[in-house]
C-alpha positions in Angstrom: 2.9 -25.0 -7.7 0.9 -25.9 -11.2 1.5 -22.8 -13.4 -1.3 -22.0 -16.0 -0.2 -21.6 -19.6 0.9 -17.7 -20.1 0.9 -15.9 -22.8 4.0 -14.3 -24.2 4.6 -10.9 -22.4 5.6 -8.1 -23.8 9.2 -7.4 -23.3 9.8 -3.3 -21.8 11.0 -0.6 -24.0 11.3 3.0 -23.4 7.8 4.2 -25.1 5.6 1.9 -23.4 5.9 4.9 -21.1 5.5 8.7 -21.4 5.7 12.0 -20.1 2.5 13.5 -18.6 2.7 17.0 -20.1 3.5 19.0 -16.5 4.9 16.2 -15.0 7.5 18.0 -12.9 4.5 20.6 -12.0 2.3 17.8 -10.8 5.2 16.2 -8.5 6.1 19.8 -7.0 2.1 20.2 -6.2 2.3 16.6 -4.7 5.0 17.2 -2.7 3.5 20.2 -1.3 0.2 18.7 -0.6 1.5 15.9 1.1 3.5 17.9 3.2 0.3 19.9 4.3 -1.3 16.7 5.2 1.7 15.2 7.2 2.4 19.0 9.5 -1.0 19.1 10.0 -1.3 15.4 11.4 1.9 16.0 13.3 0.7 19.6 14.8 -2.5 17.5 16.2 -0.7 14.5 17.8 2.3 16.3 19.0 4.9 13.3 16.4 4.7 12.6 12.6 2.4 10.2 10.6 2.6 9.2 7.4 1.1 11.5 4.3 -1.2 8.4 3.3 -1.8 5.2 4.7 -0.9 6.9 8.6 -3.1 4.5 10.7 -1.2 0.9 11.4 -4.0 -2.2 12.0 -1.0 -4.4 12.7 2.9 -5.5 11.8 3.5 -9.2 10.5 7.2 -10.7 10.3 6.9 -14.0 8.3 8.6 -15.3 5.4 8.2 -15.6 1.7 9.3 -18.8 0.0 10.3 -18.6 -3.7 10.1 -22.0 -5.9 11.5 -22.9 -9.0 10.0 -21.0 -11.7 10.0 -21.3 -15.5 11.9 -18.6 -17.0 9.1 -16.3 -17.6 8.6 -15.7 -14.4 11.9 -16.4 -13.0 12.4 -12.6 -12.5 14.3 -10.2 -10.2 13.3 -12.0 -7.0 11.7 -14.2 -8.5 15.0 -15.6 -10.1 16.3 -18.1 -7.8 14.4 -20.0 -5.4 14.9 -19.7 -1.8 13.4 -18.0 1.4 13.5 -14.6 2.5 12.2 -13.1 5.5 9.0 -10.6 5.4 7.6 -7.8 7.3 3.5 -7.0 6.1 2.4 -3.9 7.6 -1.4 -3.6 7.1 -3.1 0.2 7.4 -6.0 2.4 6.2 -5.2 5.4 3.3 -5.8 8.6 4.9 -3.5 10.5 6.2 -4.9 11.3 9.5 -5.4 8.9 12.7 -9.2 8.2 11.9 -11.7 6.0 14.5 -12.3 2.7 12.4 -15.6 4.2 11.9 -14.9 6.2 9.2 -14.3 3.1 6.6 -11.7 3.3 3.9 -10.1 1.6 2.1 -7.4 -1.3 3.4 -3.9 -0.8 2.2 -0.6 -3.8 2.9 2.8 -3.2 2.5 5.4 -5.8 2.0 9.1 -5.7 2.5 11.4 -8.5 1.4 14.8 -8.9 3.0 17.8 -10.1 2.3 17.6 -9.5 -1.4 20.3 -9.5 -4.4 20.2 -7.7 -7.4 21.0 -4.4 -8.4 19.3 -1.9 -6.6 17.2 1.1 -8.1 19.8 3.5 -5.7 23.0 2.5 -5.6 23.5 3.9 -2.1 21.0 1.6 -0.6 22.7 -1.0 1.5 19.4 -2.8 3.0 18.6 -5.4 0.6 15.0 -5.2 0.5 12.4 -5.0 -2.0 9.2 -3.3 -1.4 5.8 -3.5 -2.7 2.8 -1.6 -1.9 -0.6 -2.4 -2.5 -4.2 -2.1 -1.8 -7.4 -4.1 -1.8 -8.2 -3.1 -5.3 -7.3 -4.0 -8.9 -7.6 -0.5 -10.1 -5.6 2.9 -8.9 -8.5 5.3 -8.3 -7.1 7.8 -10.8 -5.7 7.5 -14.4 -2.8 9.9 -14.4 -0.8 11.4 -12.0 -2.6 14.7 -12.4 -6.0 13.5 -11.8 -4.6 11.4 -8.8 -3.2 15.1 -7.7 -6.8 16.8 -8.1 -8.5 14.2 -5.6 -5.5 14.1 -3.5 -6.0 17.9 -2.8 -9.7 17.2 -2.2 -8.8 14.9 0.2 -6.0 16.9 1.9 -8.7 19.9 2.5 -10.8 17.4 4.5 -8.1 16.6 7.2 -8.9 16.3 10.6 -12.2 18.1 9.7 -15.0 17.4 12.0 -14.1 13.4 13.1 -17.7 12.7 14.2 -19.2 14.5 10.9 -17.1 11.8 9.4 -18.2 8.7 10.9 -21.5 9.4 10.3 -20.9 10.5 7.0 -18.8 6.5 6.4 -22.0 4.9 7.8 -24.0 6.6 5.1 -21.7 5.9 2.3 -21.5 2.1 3.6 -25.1 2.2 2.8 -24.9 3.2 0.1 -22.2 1.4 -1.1 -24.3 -2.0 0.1 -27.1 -0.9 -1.8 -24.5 -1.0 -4.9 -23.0 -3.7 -4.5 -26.3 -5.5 -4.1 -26.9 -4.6 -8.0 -23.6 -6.1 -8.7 -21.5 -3.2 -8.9 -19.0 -1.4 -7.0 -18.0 2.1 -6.5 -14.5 2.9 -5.9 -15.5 6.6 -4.9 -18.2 6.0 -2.4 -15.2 3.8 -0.8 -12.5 5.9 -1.1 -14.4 8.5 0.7 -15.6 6.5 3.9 -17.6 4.0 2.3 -15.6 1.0 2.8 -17.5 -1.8 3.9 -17.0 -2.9 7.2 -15.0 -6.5 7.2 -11.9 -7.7 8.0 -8.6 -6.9 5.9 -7.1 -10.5 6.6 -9.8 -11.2 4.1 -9.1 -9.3 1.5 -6.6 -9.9 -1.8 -4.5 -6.4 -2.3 -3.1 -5.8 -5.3 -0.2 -3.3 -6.5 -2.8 -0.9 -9.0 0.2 0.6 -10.9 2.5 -1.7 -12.9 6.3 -2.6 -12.2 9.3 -4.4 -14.2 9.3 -7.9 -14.2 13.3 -8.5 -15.6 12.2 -7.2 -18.9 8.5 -7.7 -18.5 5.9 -5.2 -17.5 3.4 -6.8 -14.4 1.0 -6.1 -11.8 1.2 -8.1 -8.7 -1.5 -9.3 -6.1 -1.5 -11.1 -2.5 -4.2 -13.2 -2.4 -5.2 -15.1 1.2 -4.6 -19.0 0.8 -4.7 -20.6 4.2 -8.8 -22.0 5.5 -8.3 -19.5 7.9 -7.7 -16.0 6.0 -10.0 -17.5 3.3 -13.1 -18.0 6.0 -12.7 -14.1 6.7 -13.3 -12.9 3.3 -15.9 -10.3 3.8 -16.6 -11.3 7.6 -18.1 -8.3 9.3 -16.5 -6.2 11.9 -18.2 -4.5 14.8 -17.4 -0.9 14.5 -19.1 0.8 16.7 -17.2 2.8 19.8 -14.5 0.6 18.7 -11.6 3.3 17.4 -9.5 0.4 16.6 -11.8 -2.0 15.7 -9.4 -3.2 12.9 -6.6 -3.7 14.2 -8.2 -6.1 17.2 -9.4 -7.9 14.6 -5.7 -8.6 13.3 -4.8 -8.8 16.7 -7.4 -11.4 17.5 -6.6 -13.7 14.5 -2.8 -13.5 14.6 -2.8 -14.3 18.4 -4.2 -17.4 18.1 -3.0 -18.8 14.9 -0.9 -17.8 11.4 -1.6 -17.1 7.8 -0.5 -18.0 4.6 -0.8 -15.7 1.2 0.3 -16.2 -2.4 2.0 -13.2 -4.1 0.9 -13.5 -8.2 1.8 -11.8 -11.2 0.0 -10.8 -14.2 2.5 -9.9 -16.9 1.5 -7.0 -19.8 0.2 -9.2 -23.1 -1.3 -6.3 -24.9 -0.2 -2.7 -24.2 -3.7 -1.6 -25.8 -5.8 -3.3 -23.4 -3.6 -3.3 -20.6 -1.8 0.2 -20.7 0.8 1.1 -18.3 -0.5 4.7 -18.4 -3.6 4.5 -17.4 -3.5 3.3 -13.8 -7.5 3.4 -13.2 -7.7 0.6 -16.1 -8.2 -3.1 -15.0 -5.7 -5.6 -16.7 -7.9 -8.4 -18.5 -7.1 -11.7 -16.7 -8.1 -13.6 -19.9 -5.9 -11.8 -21.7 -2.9 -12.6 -18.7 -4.2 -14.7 -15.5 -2.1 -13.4 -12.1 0.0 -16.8 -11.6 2.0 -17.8 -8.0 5.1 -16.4 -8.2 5.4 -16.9 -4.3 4.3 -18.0 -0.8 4.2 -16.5 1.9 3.5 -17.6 5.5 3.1 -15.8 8.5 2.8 -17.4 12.0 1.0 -16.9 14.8 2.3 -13.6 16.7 1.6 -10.4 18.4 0.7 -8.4 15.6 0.8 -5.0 17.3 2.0 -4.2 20.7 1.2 -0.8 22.3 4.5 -1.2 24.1 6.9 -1.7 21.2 5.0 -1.2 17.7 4.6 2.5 17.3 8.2 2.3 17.4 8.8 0.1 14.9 5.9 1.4 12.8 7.4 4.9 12.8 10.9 2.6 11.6 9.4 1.5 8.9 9.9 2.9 5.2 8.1 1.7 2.9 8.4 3.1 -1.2 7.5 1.3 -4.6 11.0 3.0 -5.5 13.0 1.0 -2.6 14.0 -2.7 -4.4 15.5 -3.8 -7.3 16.3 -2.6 -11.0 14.1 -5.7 -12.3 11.1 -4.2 -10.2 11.4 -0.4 -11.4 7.9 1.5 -11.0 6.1 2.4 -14.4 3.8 5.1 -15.5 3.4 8.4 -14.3 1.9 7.6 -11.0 5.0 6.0 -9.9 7.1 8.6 -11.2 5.4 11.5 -9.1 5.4 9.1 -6.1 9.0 8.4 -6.0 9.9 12.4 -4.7 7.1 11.8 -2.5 7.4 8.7 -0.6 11.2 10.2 -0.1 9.9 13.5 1.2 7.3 12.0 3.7 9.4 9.9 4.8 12.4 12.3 5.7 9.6 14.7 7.5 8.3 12.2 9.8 11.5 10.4 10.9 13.0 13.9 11.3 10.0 15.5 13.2 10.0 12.4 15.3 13.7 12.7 16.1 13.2 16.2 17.4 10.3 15.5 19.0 12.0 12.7 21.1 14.4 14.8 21.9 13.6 18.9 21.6 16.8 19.9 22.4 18.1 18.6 19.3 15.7 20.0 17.3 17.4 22.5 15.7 19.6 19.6 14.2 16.9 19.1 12.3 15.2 22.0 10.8 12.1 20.7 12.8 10.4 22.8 15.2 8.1 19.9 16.9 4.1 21.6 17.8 2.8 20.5 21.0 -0.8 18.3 20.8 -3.6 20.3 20.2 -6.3 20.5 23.6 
């Protein structure tokens, strides 16, 4: 893999972050928030979701191949070349089961396995590292408070009025085309349903909010490689009285053949113009160009099965706080986010339990709330 000349990152020290002044108020109002979202998603489908990013479009198991890197970027995982096997899980953000209709949004989670390192909790024995991303360079708030302010707005509009909402996405996709037609783009009008309506095997996600790099500061992105992924950049998807119009599209690719990704990382040159505490803030890439770090490839496969995959989907855990020292989250964002991710993920394998089984329930502190008519 030809590497482009880099410029020297910055190496991490302690005041390239700091406090936002309420933190700990901001992450006890997140917590609470999400917690609203996810009881009310699991009082409506009778089991637990998750707080953001609930609705699966499929579940890839691949592998990612590391090569030998120069020391710059011989990092973490990145360290020592080798292959590792993947699992990709590709979703929308809200946090309630939405028809495909109302367009969001694509998010993509990665978990690597069979890692070493040191971990970021000692008393994890799994040996993964996670990343999480979405089809966007830029976190659609600054600061964790700000991010909490349009989270609540979003949490009030939960499982509000479903139809009202997918006519409400169609309008907003307008709109958004009518945008992007002028060469712009608004993260808003996307955010809230106005998403255009493609594919997500087309898309390059990216992780918004920085992490370590060994003593680096970086962003990462996946970016599609193979003809095939690359020919469905943008291609349109059929929507309509399709509720899961998404996911047959993954479904439909992945059954007939693979796909193959690069993961990249642009490292921090200039904490100025590339600030770790402002997540809405695009890095330059003239400053720092995202460079191949990895591969990796995915082959052709059942990418959701309605037999076995909600089990495995509810399985999953995916946190930006689950890996390796060398890969620590930065900036505020992350820090609010690490209670989080641990919270929702507690309440919906917990619900889920005691749902399975209601007898048990009270093992659990979980009363389970039967599907609404």
């Amino acid at each position: 893999m030809p590497t482009p000349t880099l410029a020297t990152p910055l190496a991490y020290t302690p005041d390239c972050e700091f406090q936002e002044e309420d933190e700990a108020q901001t992450t006890a109002e997140l917590l609470e928030t999400l917690r609203g979202i996810s009881e009310k998603v699991a009082a409506d489908e009778g089991r637990a979701f998750r707080s953001v990013h609930a609705k699966s479009h499929g579940i890839l198991h691949g592998s990612i191949d590391i090569p030998a890197l120069p020391p710059v970027l011989a990092q973490g995982l990145f360290a020592t070349p080798g292959s590792h096997p993947v699992v990709m899980r590709l979703s929308s953000t809200p946090g309630d089961l939405l028809n495909d209709a109302v367009s969001t949004p694509r998010g993509l989670a990665l978990k690597v396995r069979e890692v070493d390192g040191v971990p970021l909790d000692p008393a994890d024995g799994s040996r993964s590292q996670d990343f999480l991303m979405v089809n966007g360079p830029v976190f659609s708030a600054p600061t964790a408070r700000k991010f909490l302010k349009s989270l609540k707005l979003l949490a009030a509009t939960t499982d509000k009025a479903p139809a009202a909402k997918a006519l409400l996405s169609a309008a907003l996709r307008g709109l958004e085309a009518v945008v992007e037609k002028a060469g712009g783009e608004s993260a808003t009008l996307k955010a809230l349903g106005g998403h255009p309506a493609t594919n997500p095997l087309g898309e390059s996600y990216f992780t918004q909010v920085p992490v370590l790099f060994g003593p680096y500061m970086a962003k990462l992105s996946l970016v599609p490689v193979s003809p095939e992924l690359v020919a469905l950049h943008g291609a349109p998807v059929d929507l309509a009285d399709r509720p899961h119009a998404l996911r047959d599209a993954v479904s439909g690719h992945f059954a007939q053949t693979g796909g193959v990704w690069e993961l990249r990382a642009q490292l921090c040159t200039d904490l100025e113009k590339m600030p770790i505490e402002d997540a809405s803030v695009q890095w330059p890439e003239d400053l720092s160009p995202f460079v191949t770090v990895a591969r990796i490839t995915v082959p052709a496969q059942a990418s959701w099965d309605e037999a076995m995959s909600p089990a495995e989907d509810n399985a999953l855990a995916f946190s930006p706080w689950h890996g390796l020292a060398e890969h620590r989250p930065l900036g505020s964002i992350m820090r609010v986010r690490r209670r989080a991710y641990a919270m929702a993920s507690q309440f919906r394998h917990t619900y889920n339990a005691a749902a399975a089984d209601p007898e048990s329930a009270h093992k659990f502190g979980v009363a389970p709330v039967a599907p609404s008519p």
